[in-house]
N, C-alpha and C positions, 0 to 999 in steps of 0.2 A: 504494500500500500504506500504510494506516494503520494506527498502534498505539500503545499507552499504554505507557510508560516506569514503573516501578515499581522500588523498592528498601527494603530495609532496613524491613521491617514489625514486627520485632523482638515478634511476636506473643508476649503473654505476660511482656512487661515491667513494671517496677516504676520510677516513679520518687520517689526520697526515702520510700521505704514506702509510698507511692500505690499504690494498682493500677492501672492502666490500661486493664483489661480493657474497660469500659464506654466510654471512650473509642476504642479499638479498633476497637469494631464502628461505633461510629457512623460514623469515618471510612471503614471500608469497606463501608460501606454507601452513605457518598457515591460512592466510587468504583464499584460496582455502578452508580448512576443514571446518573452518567456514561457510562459505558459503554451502557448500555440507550436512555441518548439519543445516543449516536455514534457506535453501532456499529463501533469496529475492529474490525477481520482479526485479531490479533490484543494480547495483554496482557502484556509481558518483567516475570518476576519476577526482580531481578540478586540475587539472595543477601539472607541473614540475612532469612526467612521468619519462625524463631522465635528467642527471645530467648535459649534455654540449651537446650543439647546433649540434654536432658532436657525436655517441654516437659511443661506438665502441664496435663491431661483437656482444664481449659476453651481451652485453648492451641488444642490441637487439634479441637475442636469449633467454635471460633471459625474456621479457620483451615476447615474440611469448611464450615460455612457459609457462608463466602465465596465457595470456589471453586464450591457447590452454587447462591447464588443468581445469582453470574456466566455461567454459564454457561446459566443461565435465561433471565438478562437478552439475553443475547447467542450466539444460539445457533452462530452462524457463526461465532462466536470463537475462535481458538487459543490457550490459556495456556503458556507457555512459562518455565521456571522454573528456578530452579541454587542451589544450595549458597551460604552464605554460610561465613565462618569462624566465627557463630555455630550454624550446622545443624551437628546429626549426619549423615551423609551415608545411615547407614545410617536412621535415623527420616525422614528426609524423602523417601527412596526407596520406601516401605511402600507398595506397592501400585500402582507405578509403572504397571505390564502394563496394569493395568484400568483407569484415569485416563489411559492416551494412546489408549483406545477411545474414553474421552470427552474427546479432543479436548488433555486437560493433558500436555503433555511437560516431562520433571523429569531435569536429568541434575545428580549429586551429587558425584562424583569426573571426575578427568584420567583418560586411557588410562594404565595401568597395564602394561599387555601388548604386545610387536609387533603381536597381530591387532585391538586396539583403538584406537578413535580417536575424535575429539572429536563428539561426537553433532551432529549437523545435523539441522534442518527445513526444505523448502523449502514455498512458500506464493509462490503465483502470481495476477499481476493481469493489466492490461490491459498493460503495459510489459514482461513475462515473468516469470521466474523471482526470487523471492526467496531469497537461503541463509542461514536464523539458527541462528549457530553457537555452541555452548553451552560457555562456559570455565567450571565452577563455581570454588571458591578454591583454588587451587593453591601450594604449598609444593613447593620443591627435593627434599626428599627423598621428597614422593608419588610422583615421574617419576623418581626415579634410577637405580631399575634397567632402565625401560624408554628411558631416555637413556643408559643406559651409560656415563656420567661423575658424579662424586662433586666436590660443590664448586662447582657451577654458582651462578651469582646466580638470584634469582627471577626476573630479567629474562629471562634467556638460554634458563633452562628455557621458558618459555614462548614465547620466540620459534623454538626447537626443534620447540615442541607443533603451533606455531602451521605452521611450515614443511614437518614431515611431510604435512599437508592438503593440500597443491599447491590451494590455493583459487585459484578463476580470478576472479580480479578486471577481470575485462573485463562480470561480469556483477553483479548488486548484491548487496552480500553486509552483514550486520550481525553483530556480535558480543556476546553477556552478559557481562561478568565480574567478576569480586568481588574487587578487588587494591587495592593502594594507589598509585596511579600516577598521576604527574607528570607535571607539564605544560611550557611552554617551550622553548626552545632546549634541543638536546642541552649546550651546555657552560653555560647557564646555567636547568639542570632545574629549575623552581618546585613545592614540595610545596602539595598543596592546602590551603584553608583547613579548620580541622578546628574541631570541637566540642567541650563539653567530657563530651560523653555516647557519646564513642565511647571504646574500652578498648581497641581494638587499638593498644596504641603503636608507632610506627615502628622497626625493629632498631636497633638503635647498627650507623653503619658502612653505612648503606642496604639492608642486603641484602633486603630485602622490595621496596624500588621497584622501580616498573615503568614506564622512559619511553614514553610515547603515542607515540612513532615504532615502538614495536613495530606496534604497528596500524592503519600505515599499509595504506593501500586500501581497508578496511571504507570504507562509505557511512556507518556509523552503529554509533558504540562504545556501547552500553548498561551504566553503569559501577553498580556496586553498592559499598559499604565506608563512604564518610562521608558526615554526617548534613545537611551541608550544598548545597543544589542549585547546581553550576557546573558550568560549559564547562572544559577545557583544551584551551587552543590555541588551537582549534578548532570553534565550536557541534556539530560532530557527533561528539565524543570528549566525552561529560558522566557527572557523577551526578545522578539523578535526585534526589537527598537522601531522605530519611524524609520520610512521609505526617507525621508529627506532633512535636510538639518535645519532645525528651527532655531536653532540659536548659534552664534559664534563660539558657546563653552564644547559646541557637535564639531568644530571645524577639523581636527584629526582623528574622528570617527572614517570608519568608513562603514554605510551600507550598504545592505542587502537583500534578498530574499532569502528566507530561511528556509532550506527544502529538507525534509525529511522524510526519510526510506523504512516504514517499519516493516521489519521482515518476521519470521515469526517470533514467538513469545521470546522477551530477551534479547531479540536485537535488532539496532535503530542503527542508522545511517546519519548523519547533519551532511549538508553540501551545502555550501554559501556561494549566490550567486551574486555578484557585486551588481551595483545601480550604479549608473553615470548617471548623474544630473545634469539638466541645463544648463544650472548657473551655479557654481560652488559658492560654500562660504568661508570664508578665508581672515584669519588675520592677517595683517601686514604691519611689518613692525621699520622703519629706518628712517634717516632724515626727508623732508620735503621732497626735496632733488632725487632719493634714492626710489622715493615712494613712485613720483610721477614719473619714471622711468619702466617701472613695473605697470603701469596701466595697458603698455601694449600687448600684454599675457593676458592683464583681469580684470581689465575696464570693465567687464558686462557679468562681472561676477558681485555677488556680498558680501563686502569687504567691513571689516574691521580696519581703522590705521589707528597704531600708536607714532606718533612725532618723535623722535627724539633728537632734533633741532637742537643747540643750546642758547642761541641767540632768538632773540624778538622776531616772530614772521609778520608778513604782512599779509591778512585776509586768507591764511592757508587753505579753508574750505574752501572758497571760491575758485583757487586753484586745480584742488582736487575734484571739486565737480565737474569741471571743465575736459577731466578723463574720464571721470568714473561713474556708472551709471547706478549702483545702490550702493551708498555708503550709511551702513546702518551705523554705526560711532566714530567720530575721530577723538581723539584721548591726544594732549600732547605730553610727554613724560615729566619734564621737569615740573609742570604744574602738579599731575601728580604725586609725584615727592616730594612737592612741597607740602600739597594736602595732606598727606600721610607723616611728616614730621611736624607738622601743625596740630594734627589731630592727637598726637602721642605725646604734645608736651601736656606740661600739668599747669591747667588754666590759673592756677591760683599763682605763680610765678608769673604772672602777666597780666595784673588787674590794670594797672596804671595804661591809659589807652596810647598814649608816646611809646611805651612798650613793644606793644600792639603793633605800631605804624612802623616802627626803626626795625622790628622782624620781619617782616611784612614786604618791606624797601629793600633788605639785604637779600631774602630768597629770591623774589623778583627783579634784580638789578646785579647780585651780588656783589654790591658796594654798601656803603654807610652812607645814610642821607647825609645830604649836606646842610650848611645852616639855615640855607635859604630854606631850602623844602621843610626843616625840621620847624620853623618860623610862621609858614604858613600852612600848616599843621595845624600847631598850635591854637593860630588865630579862628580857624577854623571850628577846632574844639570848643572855644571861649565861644563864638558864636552860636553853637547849636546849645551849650551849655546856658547861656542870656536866655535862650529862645526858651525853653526848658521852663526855668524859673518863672518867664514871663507869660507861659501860658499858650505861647505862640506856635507849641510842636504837640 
C-alpha cells in the first residue's frame, strides 16, 4: 500500500502581505504530477487545508482545482482528508456525501455522540486489509459530553476516543491527526521543533500535548499541526510539515512529499520526494552593495536582508526595492546591537535623560556628542520639562 503524506496546505494564506495564492497552485500542481507519475492508493490530507475558518472564493476554487485535477491525474486514488484547527469543520464538510462518491473522504469533527465514532477507510492490497482512521483536531471539550468526564487533558480524551474503537492491531492500521504531540520518553516528553509561522501556541501547563505512546500500534501516525517535517521517536509517528515555507525561520528546510510504502505487518518504507517552489524564501545577510548584487539570482524570490553596513545609508529600502520583488524584512545589524545592548543594560544606571542621549549618540555615531549637541539637548529637555509643569504636554 502506497500513499503520499500531506499537511498543513494553509490554502489561502498571506505571508508578510504577500499573497501566496500563485505560489499555491504551482506547488500543487507539483504535487498532482507527482502523483500522476506514482500512482498511490491513496493521498492523507492531516488538517489545516485552508488558512482561516472563512476561506475566500479563490481559496476554495484553488483548493476544487486541486482535488479536481488529482483525481484526474490519478484515478484509483483515495483522498482522505481531516480538519485542521485552522478549518471550519463545518466549510470543509460542504459536500462531503458527493466527494466520497468521488472517491474524497473528509471527516471534520471527533464523535460527539454514543452512536458515533471515528470514521474509518479501509483500502486493500496484496498483504490485506488497510484501516485509515481519521482523528480531525480535537479539543477536551469537543468529547466531553460524549466522554462523560469534565477536565480530561487532550491527551486522555483522545486516548479514550482512540480506545472506544477496539482497533485490532494485529492487522495494519494508520492514523491522520492534527494535534501537537511529542515525542521521546514518557518522563523525558520532547516538544517538537516549531516554526515561527505556526500561531497555535502551546497551552501554559501542557494541556494540549499529546505523547506519541498514545498511538502506539498504528503502523503509520500521519501527523498534521507544524510546519516543520520530523519523525518523533519513531520514522513512522511524523509530520509531514507544509508543502511550502511560510516563514523565513523554514528558509533551510527543505520540503517535501512524504511517501510511504506499507508493506506487510512490520514494514514501512519513507521516500521523500523534494518540492521546488516558485519562489524561495531566503535570508540574505551582507552589506548594501553585496546585497544588490545578489538580486540577479533572487530578485523574485522572499527575501529576508540583514545590513551589515557600518556606516549611515541612505534610503537602503528604496534601493532594495528597486531589485527585489518580496522583501518580507530588512533588519540593519548594527541597529540591532545596539537594541540588544540597550535592552541588557540595567535601566536604573541611566535614569538621568543626558545619560540617555550621550549612549544613545555614541552607538549611533560612535563618537561623544559634542558641546554643541550636548547644549541643545539640554535646552530641549528644559523645554519639554517648562511644558510639563505648565500644563502644556
Amino acid at each position: 500500500m502506497r500513499f503520499f503524506h500531506l499537511a498543513d496546505l494553509h490554502i489561502g494564506k498571506q505571508m508578510n502581505g504577500y499573497s501566496l495564492g500563485e505560489d499555491q497552485a504551482f506547488i500543487l500542481n507539483r504535487v498532482t504530477g507527482l502523483a500522476k507519475e506514482r500512482q498511490p492508493d491513496a493521498v492523507l490530507l492531516a488538517g489545516d487545508v485552508f488558512d482561516k475558518t472563512v476561506p475566500s472564493a479563490e481559496a476554495y476554487t484553488l483548493l476544487d482545482d486541486f482535488l479536481g485535477t488529482l483525481t484526474q491525474a490519478c484515478p484509483e486514488c483515495r483522498v482522505l482528508m481531516i480538519a485542521g484547527n485552522h478549518d471550519s469543520p463545518e466549510r470543509l464538510s460542504y459536500a462531503s456525501g458527493f466527494l466520497k462518491r468521488h472517491g474524497i473522504h473528509i471527516s471534520t469533527m471527533p464523535p460527539g455522540k454514543p452512536e458515533e465514532h471515528l470514521l474509518c477507510t479501509t483500502l486493500t492490497d496484496e498483504y490485506g486489509p488497510v484501516h485509515f482512521w481519521f482523528l480531525p483536531y480535537t479539543r477536551p471539550g469537543y468529547v466531553r459530553e460524549l466522554l462523560g468526564e469534565a477536565g480530561l487533558s487532550c491527551e486522555e480524551s483522545i486516548r479514550r476516543l482512540l480506545a472506544r474503537e477496539a482497533v485490532d492491531f494485529s492487522q495494519r492500521n494508520v492514523l491522520l491527526a492534527h494535534q501537537f504531540v511529542t515525542g521521546g520518553s514518557r518522563e523525558d516528553a520532547r516538544d517538537p521543533e516549531l516554526c515561527d509561522s505556526e500561531t497555535a501556541i502551546p497551552q501554559v501547563g501542557g494541556a494540549d500535548r499529546v505523547h506519541m505512546s498514545v498511538f502506539d500500534g498504528f503502523d503509520y501516525v500521519a501527523l498534521g499541526h507544524i510546519h516543520g517535517p520530523q519523525r518523533l521517536g519513531r520514522d513512522t509517528v511524523r509530520y509531514s510539515g507544509s508543502m511550502l515555507k511560510y516563514s523565513v525561520s523554514e528558509a533551510g528546510q527543505s520540503k517535501t512529499v512524504t511517501e510511504v510504502n506499507l508493506g506487510p505487518k512490520g514494514k514501512t518504507e519513507l521516500t521523500f520526494l523534494p518540492l521546488e517552489p516558485l519562489r524561495e524564501v531566503r535570508a540574505l545577510e551582507g552589506t548594501l552593495e553585496e546585497i544588490l548584487e545578489l538580486g540577479s539570482r533572487y530578485a523574485h524570490d522572499y527575501v529576508s536582508i540583514t545590513l551589515t553596513d557600518r556606516e549611515e545609508l541612505f534610503a537602503p529600502r528604496d534601493a532594495l526595492e528597486r531589485v527585489y520583488d518580496h522583501i518580507l524584512e530588512l533588519k540593519i545589524a548594527r541597529y540591532e546591537e545596539m537594541a540588544s545592548r540597550l535592552a541588557g543594560e540595567t535601566h536604573s544606571l541611566m535614569t538621568d535623560p543626558m545619560d540617555v542621549f550621550s549612549a544613545f549618540y555614541r552607538d549611533v555615531t560612535g563618537e561623544e556628542p559634542q558641546e554643541e549637541e550636548t547644549e541643545l539637548m539640554r535646552e530641549i529637555l528644559s523645554e519639554l520639562s517648562a511644558g510639563r509643569e505648565g500644563g502644556e504636554l
